[in-house]
SEPA-494228 format. One record per residue (C-alpha): residue in one letter; x, y, z. Coordinates in Angstrom, 2 decimals. Layout:
N
A / X / Y / Z $
...
END
This chain:
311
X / 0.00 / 0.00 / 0.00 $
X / 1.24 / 3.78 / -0.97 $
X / 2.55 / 5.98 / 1.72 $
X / -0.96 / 8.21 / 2.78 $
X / -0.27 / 12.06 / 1.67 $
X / -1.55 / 14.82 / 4.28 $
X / -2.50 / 17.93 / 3.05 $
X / -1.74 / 20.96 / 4.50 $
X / -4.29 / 22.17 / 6.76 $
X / -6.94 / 18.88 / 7.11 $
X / -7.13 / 17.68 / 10.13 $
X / -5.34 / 15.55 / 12.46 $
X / -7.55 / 13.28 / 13.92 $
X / -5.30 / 11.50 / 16.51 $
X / -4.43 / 13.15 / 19.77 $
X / -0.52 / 12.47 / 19.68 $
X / 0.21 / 12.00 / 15.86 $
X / 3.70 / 13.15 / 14.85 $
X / 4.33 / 13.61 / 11.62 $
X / 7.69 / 13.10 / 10.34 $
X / 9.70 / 15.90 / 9.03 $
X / 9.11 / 16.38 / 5.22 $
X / 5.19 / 15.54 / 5.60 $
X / 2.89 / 17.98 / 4.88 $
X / 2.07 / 20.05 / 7.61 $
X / -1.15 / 20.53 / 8.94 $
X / -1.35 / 24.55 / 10.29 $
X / -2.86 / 24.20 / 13.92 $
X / -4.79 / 27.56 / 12.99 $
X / -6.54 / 25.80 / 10.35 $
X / -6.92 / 23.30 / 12.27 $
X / -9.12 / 24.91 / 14.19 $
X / -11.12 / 26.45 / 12.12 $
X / -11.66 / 22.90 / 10.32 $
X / -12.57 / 20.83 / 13.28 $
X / -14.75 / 22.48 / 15.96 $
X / -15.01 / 19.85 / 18.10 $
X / -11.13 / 19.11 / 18.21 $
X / -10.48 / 23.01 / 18.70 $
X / -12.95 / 23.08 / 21.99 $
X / -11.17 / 20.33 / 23.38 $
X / -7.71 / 22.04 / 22.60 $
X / -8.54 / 25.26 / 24.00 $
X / -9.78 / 23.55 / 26.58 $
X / -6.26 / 21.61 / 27.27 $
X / -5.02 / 25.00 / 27.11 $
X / -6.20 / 26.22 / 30.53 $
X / -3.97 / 22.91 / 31.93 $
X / -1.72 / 24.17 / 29.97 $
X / -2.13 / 21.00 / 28.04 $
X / -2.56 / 22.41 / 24.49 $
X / -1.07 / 21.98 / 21.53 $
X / 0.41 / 25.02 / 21.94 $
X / 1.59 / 24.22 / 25.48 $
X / 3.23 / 21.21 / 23.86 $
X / 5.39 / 23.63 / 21.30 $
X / 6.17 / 25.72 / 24.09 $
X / 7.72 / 23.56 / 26.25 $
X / 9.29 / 21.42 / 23.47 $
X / 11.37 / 24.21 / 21.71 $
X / 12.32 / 26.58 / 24.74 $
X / 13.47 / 22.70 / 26.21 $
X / 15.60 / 22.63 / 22.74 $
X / 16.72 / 26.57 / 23.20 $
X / 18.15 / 25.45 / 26.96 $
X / 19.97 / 22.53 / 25.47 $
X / 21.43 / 24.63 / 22.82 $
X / 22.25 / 27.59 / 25.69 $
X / 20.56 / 30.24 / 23.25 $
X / 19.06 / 32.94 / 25.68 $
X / 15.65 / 33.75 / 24.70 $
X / 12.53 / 35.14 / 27.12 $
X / 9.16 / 33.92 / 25.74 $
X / 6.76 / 37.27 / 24.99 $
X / 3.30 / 37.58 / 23.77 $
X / -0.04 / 35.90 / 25.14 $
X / 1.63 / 32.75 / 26.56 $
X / 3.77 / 35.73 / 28.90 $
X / 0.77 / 37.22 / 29.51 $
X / -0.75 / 33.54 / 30.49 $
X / 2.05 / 32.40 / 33.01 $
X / 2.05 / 36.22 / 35.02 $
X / -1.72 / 35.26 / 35.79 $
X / -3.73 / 36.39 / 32.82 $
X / -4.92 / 33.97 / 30.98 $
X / -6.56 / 33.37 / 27.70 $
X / -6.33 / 30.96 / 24.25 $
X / -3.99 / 31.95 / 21.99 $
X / -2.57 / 30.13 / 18.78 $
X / 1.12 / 30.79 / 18.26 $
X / 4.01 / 31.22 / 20.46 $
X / 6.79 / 34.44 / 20.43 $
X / 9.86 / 34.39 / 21.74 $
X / 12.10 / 37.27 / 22.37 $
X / 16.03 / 36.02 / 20.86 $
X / 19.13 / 37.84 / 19.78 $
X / 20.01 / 37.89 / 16.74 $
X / 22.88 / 35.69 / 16.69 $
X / 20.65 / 33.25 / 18.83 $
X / 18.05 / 33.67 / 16.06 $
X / 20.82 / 31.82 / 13.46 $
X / 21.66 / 29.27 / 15.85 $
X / 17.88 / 28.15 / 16.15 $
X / 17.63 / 28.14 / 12.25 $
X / 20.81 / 26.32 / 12.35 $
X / 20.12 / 23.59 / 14.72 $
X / 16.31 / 23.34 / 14.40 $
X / 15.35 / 23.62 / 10.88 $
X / 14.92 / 20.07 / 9.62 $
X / 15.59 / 18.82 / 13.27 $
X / 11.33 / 18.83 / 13.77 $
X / 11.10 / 22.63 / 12.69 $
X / 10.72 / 24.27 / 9.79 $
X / 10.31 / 28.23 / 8.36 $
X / 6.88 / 29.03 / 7.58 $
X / 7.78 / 30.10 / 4.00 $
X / 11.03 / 29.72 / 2.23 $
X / 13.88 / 32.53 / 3.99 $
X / 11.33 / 33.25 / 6.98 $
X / 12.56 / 34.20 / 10.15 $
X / 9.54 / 32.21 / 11.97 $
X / 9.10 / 28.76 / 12.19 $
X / 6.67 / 26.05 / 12.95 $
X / 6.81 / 23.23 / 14.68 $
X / 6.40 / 20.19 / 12.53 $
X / 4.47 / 18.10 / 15.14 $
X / 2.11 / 20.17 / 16.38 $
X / 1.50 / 22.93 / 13.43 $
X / 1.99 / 25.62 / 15.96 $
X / 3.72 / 28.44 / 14.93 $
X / 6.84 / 29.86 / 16.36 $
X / 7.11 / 33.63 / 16.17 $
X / 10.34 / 35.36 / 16.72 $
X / 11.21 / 39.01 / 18.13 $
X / 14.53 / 40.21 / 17.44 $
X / 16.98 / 42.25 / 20.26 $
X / 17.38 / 45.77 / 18.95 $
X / 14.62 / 45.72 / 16.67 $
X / 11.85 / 48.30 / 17.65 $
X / 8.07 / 47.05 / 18.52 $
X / 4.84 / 48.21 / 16.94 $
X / 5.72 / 50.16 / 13.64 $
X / 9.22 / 48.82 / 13.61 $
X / 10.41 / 52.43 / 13.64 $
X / 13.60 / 53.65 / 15.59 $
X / 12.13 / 54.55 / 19.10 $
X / 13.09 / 55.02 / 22.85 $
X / 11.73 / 51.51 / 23.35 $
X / 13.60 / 48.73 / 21.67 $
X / 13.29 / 44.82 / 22.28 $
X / 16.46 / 44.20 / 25.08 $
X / 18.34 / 41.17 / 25.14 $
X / 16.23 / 38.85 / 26.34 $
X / 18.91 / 37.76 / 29.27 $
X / 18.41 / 40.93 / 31.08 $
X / 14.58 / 40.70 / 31.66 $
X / 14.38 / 36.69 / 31.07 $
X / 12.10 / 35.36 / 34.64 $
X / 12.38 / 32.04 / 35.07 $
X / 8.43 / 30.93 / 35.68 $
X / 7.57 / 26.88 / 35.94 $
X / 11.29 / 25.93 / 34.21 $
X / 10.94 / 28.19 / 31.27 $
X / 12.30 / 31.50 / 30.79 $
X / 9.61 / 34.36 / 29.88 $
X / 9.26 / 38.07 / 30.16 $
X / 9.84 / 39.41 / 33.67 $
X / 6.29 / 42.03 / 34.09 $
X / 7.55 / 45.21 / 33.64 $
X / 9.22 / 44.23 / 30.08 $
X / 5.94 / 42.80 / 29.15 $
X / 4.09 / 45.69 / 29.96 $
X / 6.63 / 48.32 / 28.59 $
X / 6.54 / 46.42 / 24.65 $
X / 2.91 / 46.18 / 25.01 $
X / 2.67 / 49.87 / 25.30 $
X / 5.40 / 50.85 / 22.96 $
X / 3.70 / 48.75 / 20.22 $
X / 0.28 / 49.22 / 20.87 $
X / 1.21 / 53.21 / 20.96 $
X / 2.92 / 53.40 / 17.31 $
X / 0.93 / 51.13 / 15.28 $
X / -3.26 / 51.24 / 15.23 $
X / -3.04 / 47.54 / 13.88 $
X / -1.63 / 46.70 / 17.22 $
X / -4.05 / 48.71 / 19.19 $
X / -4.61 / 45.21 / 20.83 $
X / -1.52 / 45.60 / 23.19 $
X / -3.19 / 48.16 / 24.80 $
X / -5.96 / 46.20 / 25.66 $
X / -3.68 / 43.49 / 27.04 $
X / -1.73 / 46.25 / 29.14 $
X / -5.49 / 47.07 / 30.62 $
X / -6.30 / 43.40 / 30.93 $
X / -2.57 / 43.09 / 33.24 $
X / -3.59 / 45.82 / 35.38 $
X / -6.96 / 45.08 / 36.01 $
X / -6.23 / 41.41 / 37.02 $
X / -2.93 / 41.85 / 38.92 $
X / -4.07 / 44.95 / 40.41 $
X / -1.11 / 47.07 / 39.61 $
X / -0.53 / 50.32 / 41.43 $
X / -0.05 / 53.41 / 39.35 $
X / 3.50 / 53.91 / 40.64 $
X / 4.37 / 50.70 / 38.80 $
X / 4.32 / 52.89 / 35.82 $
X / 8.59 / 53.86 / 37.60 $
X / 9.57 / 50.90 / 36.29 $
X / 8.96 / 51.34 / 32.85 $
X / 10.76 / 53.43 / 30.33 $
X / 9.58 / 56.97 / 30.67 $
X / 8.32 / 56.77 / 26.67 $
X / 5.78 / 54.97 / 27.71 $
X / 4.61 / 55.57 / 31.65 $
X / 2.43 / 58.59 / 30.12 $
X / 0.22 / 55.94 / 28.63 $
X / 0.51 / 53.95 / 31.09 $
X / -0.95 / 55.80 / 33.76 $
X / -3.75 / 56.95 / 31.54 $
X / -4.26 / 53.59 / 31.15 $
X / -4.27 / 52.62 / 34.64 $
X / -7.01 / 55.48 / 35.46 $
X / -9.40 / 54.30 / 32.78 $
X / -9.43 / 51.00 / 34.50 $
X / -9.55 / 52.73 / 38.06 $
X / -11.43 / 55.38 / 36.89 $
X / -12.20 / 58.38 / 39.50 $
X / -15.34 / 57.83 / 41.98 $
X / -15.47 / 53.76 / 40.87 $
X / -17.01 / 51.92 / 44.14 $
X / -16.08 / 48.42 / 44.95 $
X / -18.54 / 46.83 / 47.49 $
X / -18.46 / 43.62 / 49.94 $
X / -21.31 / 42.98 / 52.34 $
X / -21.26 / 42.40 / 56.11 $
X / -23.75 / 40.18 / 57.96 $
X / -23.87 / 39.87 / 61.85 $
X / -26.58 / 37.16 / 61.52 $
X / -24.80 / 34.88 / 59.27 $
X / -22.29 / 34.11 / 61.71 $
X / -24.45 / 33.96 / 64.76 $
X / -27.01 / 31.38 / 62.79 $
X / -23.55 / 29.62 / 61.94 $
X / -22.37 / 28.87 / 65.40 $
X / -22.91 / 25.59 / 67.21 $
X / -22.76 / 27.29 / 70.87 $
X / -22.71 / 30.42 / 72.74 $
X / -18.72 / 30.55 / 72.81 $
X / -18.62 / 29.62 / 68.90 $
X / -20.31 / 33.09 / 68.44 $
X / -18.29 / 34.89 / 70.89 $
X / -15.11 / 33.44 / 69.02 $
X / -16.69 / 34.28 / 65.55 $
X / -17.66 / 37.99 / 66.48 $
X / -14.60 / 38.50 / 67.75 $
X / -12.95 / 37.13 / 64.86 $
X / -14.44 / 38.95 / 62.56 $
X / -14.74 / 42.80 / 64.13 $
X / -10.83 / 42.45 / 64.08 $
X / -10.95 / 41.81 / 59.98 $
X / -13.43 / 45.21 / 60.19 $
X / -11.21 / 46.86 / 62.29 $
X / -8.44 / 46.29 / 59.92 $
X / -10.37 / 47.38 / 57.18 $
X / -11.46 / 50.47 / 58.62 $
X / -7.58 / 51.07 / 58.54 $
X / -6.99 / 49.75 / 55.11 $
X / -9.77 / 52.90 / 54.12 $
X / -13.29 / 50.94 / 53.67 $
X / -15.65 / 52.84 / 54.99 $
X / -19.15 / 51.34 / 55.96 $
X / -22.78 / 51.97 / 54.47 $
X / -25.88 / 51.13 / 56.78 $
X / -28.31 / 49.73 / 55.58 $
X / -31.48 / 52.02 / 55.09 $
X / -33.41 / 49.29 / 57.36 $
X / -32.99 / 49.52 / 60.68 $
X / -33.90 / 46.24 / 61.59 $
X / -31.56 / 44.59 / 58.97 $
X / -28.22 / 43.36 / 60.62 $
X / -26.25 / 44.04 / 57.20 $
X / -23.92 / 46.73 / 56.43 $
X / -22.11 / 47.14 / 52.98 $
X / -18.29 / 48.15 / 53.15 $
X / -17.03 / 50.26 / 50.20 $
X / -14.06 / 51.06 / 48.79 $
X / -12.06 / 53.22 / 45.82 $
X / -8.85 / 51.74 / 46.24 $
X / -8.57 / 48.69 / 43.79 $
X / -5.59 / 47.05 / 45.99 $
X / -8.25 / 46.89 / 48.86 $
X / -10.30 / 45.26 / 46.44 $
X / -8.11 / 42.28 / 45.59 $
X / -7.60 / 42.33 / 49.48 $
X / -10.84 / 41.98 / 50.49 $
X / -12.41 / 40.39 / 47.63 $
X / -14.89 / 42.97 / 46.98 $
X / -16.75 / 43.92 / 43.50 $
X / -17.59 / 46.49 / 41.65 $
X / -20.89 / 48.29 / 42.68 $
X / -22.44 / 47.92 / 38.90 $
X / -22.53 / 44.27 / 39.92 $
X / -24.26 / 45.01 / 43.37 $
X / -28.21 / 43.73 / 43.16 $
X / -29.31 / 47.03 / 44.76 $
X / -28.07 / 50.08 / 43.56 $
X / -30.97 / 51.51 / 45.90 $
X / -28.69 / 51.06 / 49.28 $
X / -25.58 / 52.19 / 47.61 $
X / -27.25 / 55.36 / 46.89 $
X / -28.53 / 56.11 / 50.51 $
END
C-alpha cells in the first residue's frame, strides 16, 4: 500500500500524531477552524496548559536550553504564566540575533521548519503551531527607531515553571510601545489594561517602565480605576451567629471577625448602613482597587441594589 499524503491544513484526527519531518504540515490555525469539536477540546487543554500550543512551548524553549541560546518567551503565553490567561494560537519568543541563526541552524529540519522559504519564523512540525520570533534591537509596533527597543532577552528573562519568559515590567513596557505606534496593534493596549486590572497594579508601577511609555501607562491605569469607581463587599452579623454551634462559637466568631473590620477600617473601607434599621447588614465600600483584591470585593455595577448604595 502507498505511503498516505496529508494535506496541509486537514485535520489531524489522533491526539498524539507526529508527523515526520518532510510531511505535509497541517497549520494548527486551520486546524481549528476545520474541526470544531477538536479546537474546543484544545482550547480547553489550554487552561492545563495541556494544548497543543503548550506542547510547542515547552518542546522548543526545552531545545533553546539545550542549545544555551538565551531567549525570554513574549506575547499571550507571557501574559498567560504572570496570571492572565486566555487561548492563543502561536508562540513568540524574544532572541538575539545571533541566537536567532543558531535556532535556524540547529532546528530547521531537526522537527522545525520556516513558515515560507527565507522566513525568520518557524513552525513546529508536530504540532503545526507556529513559532514567532522578536529580534533584540529591533523596535516594537511600527518597527520604527524609538526610545523603546526589544532588550536582550537575558536581562529581563524570569524564570516561571522551568521556562524563561518576560519578567512584568518588560511585558508591559513592549505592550505599550507597540500598541502606541501602530493602530493595527491597538490590541496591546488592551492586554496592558487586561494586566492591570487582574494583577491589580498600582499606578506607581508605571517607575519601572521606560519613561516613553509611563504617560500611557498611567492613563491607562485610570481608565481601569477610573475616578469615583465603588467596589462593594457585604457584612452580615446574623450569618455568623445562625452559623455557630454554641454560645462561645459566636463569641469566638464575632470577635474574629470585628478584628478583619477593624483592619479594614484602617486599610480605608468605609461602611454603608443599611437604610433598614432592623436589617443586621452593612455594605463596606471602597475606591482603592488594591483593597479590592484584598478583600475580595466587587464592583458596585454588579451590586443587586443600587438603591442602598445610593442612601
Amino acid at each position: 500500500m502507498g505511503k498516505s499524503t496529508r494535506l496541509p491544513g486537514s485535520p489531524l484526527r489522533e491526539r498524539n500524531h507526529r508527523p515526520r519531518y518532510g510531511d505535509a504540515i497541517a497549520l494548527y490555525e486551520e486546524r481549528l477552524s476545520a474541526d470544531r469539536e477538536w479546537a474546543r477540546l484544545d482550547s480547553s487543554r489550554h487552561f492545563e496548559k495541556d494544548s497543543q500550543v503548550f506542547r510547542t512551548l515547552r518542546d522548543v524553549t526545552k531545545r533553546l536550553d539545550e542549545l544555551g541560546i538565551p531567549y525570554a518567551v513574549a506575547g499571550a503565553m507571557a501574559m498567560f504564566e504572570h496570571g492572565v490567561r486566555r487561548f492563543t494560537e502561536d508562540v513568540v519568543i524574544l532572541v538575539s540575533a545571533e541566537g536567532l541563526k543558531q535556532i535556524h541552524k540547529n532546528l530547521v529540519g531537526r522537527g522545525y521548519r520556516p513558515k515560507f522559504e527565507g522566513a525568520k519564523n518557524l513552525r513546529d512540525a508536530a504540532t503545526g503551531v507556529s513559532i514567532e520570533f522578536i529580534v533584540e534591537g529591533q523596535y516594537p509596533g511600527d518597527g520604527r527607531p524609538k526610545p523603546v527597543a526589544f532588550p536582550n532577552p537575558t536581562s529581563v528573562a524570569q524564570e516561571l515553571d522551568g521556562i524563561k519568559f518576560l519578567n512584568l515590567p518588560a511585558l508591559v513596557e513592549l505592550k505599550l510601545a507597540s500598541g502606541m505606534t501602530s493602530p493595527d496593534r491597538a490590541k496591546d493596549l488592551v492586554d496592558v489594561q487586561e494586566l492591570i486590572r487582574t494583577l491589580a497594579l498600582p499606578s506607581d508601577f508605571a517607575d519601572q517602565l521606560n519613561e516613553y511609555v509611563q504617560p500611557r501607562f498611567r492613563d491607562i491605569w485610570r481608565t481601569v480605576n477610573g475616578a469615583g469607581r465603588r467596589y462593594v463587599r457585604e457584612w452580615r452579623s446574623e450569618r455568623l451567629i445562625a452559623e455557630a454551634d454554641s454560645i462561645l462559637d459566636m463569641v469566638e466568631s464575632l470577635c474574629a471577625e470585628t478584628d478583619g473590620l477593624e483592619q479594614m477600617l484602617r486599610d480605608g473601607i468605609v461602611t454603608i448602613e443599611r437604610s433598614d434599621p432592623a436589617s443586621d447588614r452593612i455594605l463596606l465600600v471602597t475606591t482603592d482597587p488594591a483593597v479590592t483584591r484584598k478583600y475580595q470585593m466587587y464592583d458596585e455595577s454588579e451590586f443587586l441594589n443600587q438603591a442602598d448604595l445610593d442612601d
